[in-house]
BAGUNU-368590 format. One record per residue: residue number from 1; residue in one letter; x, y, z of N, C-alpha, C in turn. Coordinates in nm, 3 decimals, decimal comma. Layout:
<markes>
+-----+------+---------+---------+---------+---------+---------+---------+---------+---------+---------+
| seq | type |     n.X |     n.Y |     n.Z |    ca.X |    ca.Y |    ca.Z |     c.X |     c.Y |     c.Z |
+-----+------+---------+---------+---------+---------+---------+---------+---------+---------+---------+
| NUM |    A |       X |       Y |       Z |       X |       Y |       Z |       X |       Y |       Z |
...
+-----+------+---------+---------+---------+---------+---------+---------+---------+---------+---------+
</markes>
This chain:
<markes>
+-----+------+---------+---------+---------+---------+---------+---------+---------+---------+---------+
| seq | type |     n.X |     n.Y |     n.Z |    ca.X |    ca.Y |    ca.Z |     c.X |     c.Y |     c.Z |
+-----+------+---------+---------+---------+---------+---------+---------+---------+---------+---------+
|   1 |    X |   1,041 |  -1,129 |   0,415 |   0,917 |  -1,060 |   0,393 |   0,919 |  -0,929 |   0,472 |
|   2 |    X |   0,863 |  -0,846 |   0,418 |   0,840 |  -0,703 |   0,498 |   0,773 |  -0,682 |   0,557 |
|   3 |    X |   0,750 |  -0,620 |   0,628 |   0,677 |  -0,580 |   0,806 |   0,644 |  -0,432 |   0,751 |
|   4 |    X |   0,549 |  -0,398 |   0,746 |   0,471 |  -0,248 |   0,784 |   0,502 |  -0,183 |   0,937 |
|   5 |    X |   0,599 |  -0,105 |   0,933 |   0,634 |  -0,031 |   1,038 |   0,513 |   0,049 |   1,039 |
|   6 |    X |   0,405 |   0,031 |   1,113 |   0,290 |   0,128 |   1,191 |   0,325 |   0,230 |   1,209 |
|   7 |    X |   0,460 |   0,258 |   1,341 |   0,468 |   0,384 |   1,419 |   0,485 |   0,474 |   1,293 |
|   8 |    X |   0,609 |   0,404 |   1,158 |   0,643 |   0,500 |   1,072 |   0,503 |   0,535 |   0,977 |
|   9 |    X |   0,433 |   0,469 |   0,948 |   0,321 |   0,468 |   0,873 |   0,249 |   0,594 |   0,959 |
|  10 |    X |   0,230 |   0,578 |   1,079 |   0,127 |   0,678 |   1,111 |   0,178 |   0,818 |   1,158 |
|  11 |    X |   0,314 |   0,822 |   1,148 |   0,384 |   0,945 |   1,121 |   0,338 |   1,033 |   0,993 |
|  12 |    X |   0,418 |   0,930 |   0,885 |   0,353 |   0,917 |   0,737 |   0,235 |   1,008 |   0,704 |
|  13 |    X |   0,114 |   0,957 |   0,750 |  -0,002 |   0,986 |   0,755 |  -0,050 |   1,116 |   0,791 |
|  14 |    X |   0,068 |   1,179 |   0,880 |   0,029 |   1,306 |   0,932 |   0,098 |   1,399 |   0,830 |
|  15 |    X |   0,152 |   1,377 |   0,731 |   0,210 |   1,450 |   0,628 |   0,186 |   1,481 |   0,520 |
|  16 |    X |   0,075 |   1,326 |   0,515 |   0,051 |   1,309 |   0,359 |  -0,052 |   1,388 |   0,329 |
|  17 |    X |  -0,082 |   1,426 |   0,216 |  -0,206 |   1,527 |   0,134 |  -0,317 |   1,461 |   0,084 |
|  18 |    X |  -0,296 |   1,307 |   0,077 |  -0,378 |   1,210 |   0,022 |  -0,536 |   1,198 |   0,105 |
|  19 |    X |  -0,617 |   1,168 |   0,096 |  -0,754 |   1,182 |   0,161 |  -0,792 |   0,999 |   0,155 |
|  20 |    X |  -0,714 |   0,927 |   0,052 |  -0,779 |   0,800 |   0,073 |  -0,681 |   0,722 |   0,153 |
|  21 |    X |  -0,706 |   0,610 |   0,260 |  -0,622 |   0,558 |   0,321 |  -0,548 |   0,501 |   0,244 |
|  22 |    X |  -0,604 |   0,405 |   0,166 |  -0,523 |   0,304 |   0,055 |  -0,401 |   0,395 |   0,009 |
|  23 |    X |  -0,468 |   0,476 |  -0,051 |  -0,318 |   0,584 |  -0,156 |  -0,229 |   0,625 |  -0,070 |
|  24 |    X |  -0,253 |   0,680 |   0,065 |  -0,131 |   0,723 |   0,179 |  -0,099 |   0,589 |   0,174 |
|  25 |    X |  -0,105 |   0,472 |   0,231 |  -0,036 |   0,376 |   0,274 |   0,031 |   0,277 |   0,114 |
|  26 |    X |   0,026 |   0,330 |  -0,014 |   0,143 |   0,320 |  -0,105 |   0,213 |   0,370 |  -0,124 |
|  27 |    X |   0,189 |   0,548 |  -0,097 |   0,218 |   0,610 |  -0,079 |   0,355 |   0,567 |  -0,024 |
|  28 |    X |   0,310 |   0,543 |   0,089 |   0,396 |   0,526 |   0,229 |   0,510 |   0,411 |   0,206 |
|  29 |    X |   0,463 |   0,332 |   0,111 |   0,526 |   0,202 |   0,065 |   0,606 |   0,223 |  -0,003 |
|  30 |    X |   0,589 |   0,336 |  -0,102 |   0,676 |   0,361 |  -0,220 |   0,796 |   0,490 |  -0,155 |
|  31 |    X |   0,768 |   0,534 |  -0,065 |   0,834 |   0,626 |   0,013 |   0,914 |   0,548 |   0,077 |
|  32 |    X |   0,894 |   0,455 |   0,215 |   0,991 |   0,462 |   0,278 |   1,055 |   0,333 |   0,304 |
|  33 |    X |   1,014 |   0,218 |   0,156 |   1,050 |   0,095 |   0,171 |   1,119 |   0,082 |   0,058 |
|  34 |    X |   1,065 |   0,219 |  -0,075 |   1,112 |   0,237 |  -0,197 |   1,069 |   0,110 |  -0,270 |
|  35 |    X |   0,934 |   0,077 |  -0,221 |   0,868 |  -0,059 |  -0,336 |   0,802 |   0,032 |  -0,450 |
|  36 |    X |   0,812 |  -0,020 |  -0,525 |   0,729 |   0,021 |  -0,696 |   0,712 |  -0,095 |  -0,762 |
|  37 |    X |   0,757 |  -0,199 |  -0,677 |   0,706 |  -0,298 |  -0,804 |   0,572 |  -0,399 |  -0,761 |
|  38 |    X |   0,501 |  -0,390 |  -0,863 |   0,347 |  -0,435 |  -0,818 |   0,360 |  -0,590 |  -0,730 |
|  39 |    X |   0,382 |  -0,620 |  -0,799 |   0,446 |  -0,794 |  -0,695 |   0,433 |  -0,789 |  -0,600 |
|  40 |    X |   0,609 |  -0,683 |  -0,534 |   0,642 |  -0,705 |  -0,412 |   0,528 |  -0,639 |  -0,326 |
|  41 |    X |   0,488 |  -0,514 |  -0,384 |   0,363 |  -0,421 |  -0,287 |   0,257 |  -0,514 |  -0,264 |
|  42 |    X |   0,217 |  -0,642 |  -0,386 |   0,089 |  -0,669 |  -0,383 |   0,139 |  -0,779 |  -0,196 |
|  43 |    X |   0,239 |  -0,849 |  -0,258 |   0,265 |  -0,960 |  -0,134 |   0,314 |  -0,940 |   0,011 |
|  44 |    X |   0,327 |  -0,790 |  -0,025 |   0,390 |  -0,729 |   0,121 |   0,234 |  -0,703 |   0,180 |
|  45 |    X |   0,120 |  -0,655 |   0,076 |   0,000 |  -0,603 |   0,180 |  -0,133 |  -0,712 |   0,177 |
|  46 |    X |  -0,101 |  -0,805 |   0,123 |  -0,144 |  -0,947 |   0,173 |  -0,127 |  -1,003 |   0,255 |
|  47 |    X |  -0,036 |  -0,984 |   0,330 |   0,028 |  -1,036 |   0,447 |   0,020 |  -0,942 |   0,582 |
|  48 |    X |  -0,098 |  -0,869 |   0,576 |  -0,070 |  -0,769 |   0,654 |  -0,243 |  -0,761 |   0,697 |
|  49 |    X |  -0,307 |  -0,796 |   0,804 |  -0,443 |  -0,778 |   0,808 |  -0,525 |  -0,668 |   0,777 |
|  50 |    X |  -0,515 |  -0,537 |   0,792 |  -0,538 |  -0,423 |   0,811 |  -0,508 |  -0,372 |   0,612 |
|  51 |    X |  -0,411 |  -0,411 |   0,573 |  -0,412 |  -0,386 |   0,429 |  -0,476 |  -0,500 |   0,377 |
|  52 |    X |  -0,504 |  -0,600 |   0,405 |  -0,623 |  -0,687 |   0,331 |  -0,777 |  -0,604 |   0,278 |
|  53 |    X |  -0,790 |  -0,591 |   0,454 |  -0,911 |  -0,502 |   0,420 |  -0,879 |  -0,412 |   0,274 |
|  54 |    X |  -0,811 |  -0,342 |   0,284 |  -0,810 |  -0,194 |   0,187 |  -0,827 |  -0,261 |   0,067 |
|  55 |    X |  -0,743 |  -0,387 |   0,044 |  -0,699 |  -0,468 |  -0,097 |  -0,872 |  -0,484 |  -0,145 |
|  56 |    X |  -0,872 |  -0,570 |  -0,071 |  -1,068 |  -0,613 |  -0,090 |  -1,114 |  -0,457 |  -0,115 |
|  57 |    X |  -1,092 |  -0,386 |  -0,033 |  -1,238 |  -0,265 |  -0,060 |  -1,202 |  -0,200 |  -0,187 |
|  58 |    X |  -1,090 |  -0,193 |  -0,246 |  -1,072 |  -0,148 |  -0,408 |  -1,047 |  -0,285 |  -0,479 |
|  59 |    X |  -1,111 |  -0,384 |  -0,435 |  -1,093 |  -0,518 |  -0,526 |  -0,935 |  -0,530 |  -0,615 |
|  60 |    X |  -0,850 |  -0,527 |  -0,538 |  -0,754 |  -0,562 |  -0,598 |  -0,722 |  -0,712 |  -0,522 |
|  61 |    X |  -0,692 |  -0,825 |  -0,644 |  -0,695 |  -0,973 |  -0,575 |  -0,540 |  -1,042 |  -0,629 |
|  62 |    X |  -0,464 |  -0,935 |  -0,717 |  -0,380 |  -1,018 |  -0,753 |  -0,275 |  -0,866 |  -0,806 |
|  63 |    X |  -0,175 |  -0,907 |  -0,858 |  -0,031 |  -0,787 |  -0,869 |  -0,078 |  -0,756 |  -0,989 |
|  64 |    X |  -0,138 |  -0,824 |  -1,045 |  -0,192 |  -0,756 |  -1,194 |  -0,287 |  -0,607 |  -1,157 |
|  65 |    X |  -0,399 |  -0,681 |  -1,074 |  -0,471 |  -0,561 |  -1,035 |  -0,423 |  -0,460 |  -0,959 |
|  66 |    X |  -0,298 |  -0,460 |  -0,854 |  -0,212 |  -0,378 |  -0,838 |  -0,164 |  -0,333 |  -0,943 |
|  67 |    X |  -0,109 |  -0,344 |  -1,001 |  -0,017 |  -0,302 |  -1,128 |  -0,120 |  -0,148 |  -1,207 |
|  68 |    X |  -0,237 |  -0,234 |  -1,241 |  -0,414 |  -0,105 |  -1,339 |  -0,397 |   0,015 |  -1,206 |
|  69 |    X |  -0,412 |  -0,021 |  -1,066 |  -0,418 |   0,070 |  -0,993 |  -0,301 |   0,153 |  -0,964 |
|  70 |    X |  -0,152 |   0,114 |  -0,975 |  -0,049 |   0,212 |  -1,000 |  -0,047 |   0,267 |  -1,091 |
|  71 |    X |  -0,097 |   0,221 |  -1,231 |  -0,110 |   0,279 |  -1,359 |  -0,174 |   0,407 |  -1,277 |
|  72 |    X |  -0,315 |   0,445 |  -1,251 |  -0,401 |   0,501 |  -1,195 |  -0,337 |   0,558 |  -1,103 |
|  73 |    X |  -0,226 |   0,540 |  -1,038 |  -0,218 |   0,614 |  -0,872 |  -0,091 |   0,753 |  -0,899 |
+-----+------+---------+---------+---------+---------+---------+---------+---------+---------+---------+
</markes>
């Protein structure tokens, strides 16, 4: 399972152009872990307290609903 490197994430963050946290931190996912596939992103940020929150606040509950929101991202 994958671990969210923080220190690199909040490097990340100081680069990115994005204004919503959620989108920097797929951003960030699809950058420097090279995930794109809704699955692995959905089960990597389920497992992660701090991306729970985000999951819930754009109601995404499952890789499907990841999946509509990469469509979108």
């Amino acid at each position: 399972m994958t671990r969210i490197e923080l220190d690199e994430y909040k490097e990340h963050k100081k680069m990115s152009i994005r204004s919503d946290s959620f989108e920097r931190l797929i951003e960030f996912m699809k950058s420097y872990y090279n995930m794109h596939n809704p699955d692995e992103l959905f089960d990597t940020l389920k497992n992660d307290d701090t991306a729970i929150m985000m999951l819930n606040k754009c109601s995404i509950t499952s890789a499907a609903s990841m999946n509509q929101f990469l469509d979108r991202f």
